[in-house]
N, C-alpha and C positions, 0 to 999 in steps of 0.2 A: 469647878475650880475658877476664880476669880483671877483675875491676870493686873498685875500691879503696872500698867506701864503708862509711862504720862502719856499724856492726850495734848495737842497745843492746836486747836482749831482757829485762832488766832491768825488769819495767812499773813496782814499787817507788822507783824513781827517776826516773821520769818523774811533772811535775807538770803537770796540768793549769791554764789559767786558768778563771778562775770563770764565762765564757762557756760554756766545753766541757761543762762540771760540767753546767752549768743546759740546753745539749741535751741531753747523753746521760741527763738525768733528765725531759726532755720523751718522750722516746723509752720510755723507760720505763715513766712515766707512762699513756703510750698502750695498753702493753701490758697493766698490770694492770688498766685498765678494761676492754679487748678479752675478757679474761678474767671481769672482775664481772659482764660485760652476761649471762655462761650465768646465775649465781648466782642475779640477779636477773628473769631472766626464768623459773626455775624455782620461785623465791618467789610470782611473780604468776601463772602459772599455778596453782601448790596453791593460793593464797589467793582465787583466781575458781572452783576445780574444786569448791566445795562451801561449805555451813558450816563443818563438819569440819573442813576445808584452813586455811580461816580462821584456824577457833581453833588448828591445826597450826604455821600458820605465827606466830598471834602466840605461840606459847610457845616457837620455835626463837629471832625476834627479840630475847626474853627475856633470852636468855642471854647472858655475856660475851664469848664467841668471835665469836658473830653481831654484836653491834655494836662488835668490833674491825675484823671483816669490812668492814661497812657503813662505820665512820668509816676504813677505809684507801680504801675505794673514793670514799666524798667528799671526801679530801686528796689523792688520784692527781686525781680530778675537779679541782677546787680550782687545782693545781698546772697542769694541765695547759693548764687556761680561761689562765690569768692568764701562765703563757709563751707561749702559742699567740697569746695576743694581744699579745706583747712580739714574737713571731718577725715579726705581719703589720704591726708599724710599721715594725719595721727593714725588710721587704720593700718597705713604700713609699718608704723612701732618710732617712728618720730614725735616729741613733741607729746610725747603722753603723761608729765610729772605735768604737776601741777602750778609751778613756776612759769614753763614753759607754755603748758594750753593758756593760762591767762594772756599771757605774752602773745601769743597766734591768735587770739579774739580779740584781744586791745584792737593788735594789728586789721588783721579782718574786718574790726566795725570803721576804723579809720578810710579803708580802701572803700569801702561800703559808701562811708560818707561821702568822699570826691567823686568816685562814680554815678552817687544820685547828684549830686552840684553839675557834674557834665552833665546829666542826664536831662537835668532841667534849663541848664545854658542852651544845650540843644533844640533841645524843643521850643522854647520863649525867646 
């Protein structure tokens, strides 16, 4: 039996809404921190394994790469707090029509935004 159903492998023309966007960038999110957590646990090891380490590590810190590093891993962070805490209101039965979750990700990606802007004021 042959199955009539379209096919649209096409991804270019599939448009997500701006709910989907803001999971599969929660999702995301999770991953590059999953990833930061080795980074920064091999920072605080050198910077406990000595003086040395210390001054090691504050001159890698120093550098441009390291605090691109550092302010991606606190706007992955940032992002992730502030959806994670949009996901457990809708899981309480708030905010689940679809008016509204757009409206709670608009929001979300906005707070997203000025907390990576602190995040990089901070740092630079």
């Amino acid at each position: 039996m042959k199955k009539q159903r379209p096919v649209n492998l096409d991804l270019q023309t599939v448009s997500f809404p701006l709910t989907a966007i803001a999971s599969i960038l929660h999702r995301i999110s999770g991953v590059i921190m999953f990833f930061a957590v080795g980074i920064l646990m091999w920072l605080l090891s050198e910077s406990l394994s000595s003086p040395m380490g210390f001054a090691n590590v504050q001159d890698i810190l120093d550098s441009f790469a390291a605090k691109f590093i550092i302010w991606g891993t606190l706007t992955a962070l940032a992002y992730h707090l502030v959806v994670g805490v949009r996901h457990i209101i809708m899981d309480m039965g708030y905010g689940e029509e679809f008016d509204s979750a757009t409206k709670s990700a608009q929001l979300s990606m906005v707070i997203s935004v000025i907390l990576s802007v602190l995040a990089g004021v901070w740092l630079w």
